[in-house]
C-alpha positions as CSV (number, residue, x, y, z in Angstrom):
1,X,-20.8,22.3,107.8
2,X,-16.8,23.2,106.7
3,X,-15.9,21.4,109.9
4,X,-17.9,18.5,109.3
5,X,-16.3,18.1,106.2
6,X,-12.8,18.5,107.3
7,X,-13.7,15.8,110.0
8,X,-14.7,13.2,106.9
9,X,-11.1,14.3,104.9
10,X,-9.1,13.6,107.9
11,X,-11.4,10.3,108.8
12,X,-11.2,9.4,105.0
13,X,-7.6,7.1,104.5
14,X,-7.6,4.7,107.1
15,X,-10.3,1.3,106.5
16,X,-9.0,-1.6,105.8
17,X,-6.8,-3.7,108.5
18,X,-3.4,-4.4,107.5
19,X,-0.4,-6.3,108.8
20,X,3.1,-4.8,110.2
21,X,5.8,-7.0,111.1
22,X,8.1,-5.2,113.9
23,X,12.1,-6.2,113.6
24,X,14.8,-5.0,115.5
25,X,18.5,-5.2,114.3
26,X,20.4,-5.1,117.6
27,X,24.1,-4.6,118.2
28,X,25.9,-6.1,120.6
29,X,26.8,-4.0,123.8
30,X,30.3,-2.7,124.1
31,X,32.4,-2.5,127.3
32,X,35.8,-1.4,128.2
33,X,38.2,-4.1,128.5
34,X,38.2,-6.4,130.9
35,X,34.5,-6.1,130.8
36,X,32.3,-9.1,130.0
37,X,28.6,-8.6,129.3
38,X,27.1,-12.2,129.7
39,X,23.4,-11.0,129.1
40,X,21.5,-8.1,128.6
41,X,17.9,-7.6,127.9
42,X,16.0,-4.5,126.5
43,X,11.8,-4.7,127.1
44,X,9.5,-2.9,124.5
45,X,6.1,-2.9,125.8
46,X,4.4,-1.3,123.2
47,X,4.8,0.2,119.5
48,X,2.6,2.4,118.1
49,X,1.7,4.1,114.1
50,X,1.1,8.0,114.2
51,X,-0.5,9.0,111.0
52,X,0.7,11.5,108.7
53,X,-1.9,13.6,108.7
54,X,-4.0,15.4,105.7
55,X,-4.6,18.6,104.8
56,X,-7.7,18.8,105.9
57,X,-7.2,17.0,109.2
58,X,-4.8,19.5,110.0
59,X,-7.4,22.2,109.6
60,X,-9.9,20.6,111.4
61,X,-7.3,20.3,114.4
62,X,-6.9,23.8,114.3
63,X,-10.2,24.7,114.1
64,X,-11.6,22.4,116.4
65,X,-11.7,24.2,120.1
66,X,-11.7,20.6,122.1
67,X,-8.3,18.9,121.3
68,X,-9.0,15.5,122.4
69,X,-11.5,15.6,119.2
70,X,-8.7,14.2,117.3
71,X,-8.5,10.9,118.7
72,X,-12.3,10.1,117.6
73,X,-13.3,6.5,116.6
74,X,-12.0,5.2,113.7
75,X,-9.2,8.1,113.5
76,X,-6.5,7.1,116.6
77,X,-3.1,8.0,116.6
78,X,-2.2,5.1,118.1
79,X,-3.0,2.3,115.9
80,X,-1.1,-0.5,117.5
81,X,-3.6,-3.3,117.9
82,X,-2.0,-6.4,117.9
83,X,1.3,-5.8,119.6
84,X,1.6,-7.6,122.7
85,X,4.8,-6.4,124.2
86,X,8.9,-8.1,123.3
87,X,12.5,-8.4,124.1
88,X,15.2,-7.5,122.5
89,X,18.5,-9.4,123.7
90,X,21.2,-6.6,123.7
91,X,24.3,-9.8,124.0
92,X,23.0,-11.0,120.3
93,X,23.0,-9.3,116.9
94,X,20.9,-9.6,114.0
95,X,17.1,-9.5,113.4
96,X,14.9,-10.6,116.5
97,X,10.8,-10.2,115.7
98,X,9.3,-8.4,118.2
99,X,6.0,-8.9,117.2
100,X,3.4,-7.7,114.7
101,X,0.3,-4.5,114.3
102,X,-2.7,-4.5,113.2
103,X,-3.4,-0.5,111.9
104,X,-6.0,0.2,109.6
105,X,-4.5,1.3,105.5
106,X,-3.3,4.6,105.3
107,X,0.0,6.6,105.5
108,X,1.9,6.5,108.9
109,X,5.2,8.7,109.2
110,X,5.7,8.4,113.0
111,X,6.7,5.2,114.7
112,X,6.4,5.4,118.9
113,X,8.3,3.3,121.1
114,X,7.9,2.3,124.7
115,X,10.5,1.1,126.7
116,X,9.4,0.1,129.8
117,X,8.8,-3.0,132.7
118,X,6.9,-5.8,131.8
119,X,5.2,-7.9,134.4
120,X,8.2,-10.0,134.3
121,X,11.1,-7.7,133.1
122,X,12.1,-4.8,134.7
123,X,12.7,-1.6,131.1
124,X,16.2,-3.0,131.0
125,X,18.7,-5.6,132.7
126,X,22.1,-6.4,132.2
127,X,24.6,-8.7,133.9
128,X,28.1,-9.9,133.7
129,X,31.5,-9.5,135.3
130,X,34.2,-6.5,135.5
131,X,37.6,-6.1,137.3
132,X,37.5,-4.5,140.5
133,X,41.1,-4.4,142.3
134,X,42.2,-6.6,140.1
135,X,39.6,-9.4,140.6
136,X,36.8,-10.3,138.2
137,X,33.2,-9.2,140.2
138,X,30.1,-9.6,139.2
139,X,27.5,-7.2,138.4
140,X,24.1,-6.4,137.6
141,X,22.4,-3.3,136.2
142,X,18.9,-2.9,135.9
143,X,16.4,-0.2,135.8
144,X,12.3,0.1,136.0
145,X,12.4,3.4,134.8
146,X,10.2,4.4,131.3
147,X,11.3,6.3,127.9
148,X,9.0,6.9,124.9
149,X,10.9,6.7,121.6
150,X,9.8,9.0,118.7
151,X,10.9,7.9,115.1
152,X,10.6,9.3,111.7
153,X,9.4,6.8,109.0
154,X,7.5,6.7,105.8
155,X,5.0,3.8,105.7
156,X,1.8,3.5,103.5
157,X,-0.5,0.6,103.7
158,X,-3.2,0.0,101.0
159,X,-4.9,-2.7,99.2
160,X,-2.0,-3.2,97.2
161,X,0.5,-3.0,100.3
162,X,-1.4,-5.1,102.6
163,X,1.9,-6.6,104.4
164,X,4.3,-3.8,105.8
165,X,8.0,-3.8,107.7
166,X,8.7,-1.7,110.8
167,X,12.8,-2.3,111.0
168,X,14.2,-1.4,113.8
169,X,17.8,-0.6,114.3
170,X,19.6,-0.1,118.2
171,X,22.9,1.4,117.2
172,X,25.9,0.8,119.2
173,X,26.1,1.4,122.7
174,X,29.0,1.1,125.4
175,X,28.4,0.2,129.1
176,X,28.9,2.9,131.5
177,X,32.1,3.3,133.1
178,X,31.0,2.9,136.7
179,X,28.9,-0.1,136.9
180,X,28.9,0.1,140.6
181,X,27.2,3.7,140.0
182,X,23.2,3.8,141.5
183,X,22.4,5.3,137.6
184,X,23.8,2.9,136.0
185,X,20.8,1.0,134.8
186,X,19.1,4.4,133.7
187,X,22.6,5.5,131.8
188,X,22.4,2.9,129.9
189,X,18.8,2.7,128.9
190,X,19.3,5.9,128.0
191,X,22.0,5.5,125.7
192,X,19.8,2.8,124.0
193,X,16.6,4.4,123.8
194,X,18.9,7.4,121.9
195,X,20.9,4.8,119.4
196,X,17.4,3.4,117.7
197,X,16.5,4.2,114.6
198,X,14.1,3.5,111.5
199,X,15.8,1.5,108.8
């Protein structure tokens, strides 16, 4: 009976859909001089809410011998319905709309990022021209590789906050040295996955 009842107080705060619109606020990327970056592109292929979780949803958790429990019906902790994959052009600042979830109300206080390949897109692509003995060369980063971005935030949705804002924010970010280096791509996707934040 107690667990059943921590079950229904962790089950109890998420019912009605709700909308949240994702932004990012990108910055241009840097380069040493000499450098030009002519385009670079940065693929999110999925965003997803984590609840904050109650009280007695953390009992019930603890209590509960079979972990996957916690992602019953109703209750996921990733509540990104909706969200169909976007872009983020790393060449442009300003606000670019990635896109938009559909959670249920309730209080969210993780945001979860996925940078990867699209069908399209490789995770992250960049192109341009740098000085190599003294000439201008082209060249071309890119990487398939994955990362999963974990940020703080402090959302709640409810009948009187039915609209909500997921701002994101990729800090600023300087090409690698050696753009003729095999890691190159991954360097640098690194160094962007690690410069967003939560506005």
């Amino acid at each position: 009976m107690l667990v059943a009842l921590l079950w229904l107080a962790g089950c109890g705060e998420r019912e009605e859909a709700v909308s949240v619109q994702v932004v990012a606020w990108a910055t241009p990327l840097a380069a040493a001089p000499g450098v030009v970056v002519e385009h670079g592109r940065l693929v999110v292929t999925a965003v997803a809410l984590a609840p904050c979780e109650t009280v007695g949803a953390k009992l019930w958790r603890a209590l509960s011998p079979v972990s996957v429990a916690w992602a019953h019906a109703g209750h996921t902790a990733d509540p990104s319905e909706g969200f169909e994959g976007g872009e983020v052009m790393l060449t442009v600042g300003g606000s670019q709309r990635l896109g938009v979830l559909l959670p249920a109300a309730g209080r969210y206080c993780q945001a979860v990022l996925t940078l990867a390949p699209s069908a399209t897109h490789p995770s992250l692509h960049a192109h341009g021209e740098w000085p190599v003995a003294g000439a201008s060369t082209p060249f071309a980063l890119e990487t398939r590789a994955e990362r999963v971005v974990r940020l703080p935030i402090s959302l709640a949705l409810d009948d009187a906050h039915r609209d909500g804002a997921l701002d994101l924010e990729l800090g600023a970010v300087t090409m690698p040295v050696d753009l003729a280096s095999a890691t190159a791509g991954d360097e640098l996707l690194d160094a962007v996955a690690a410069s967003v934040r939560a506005r």
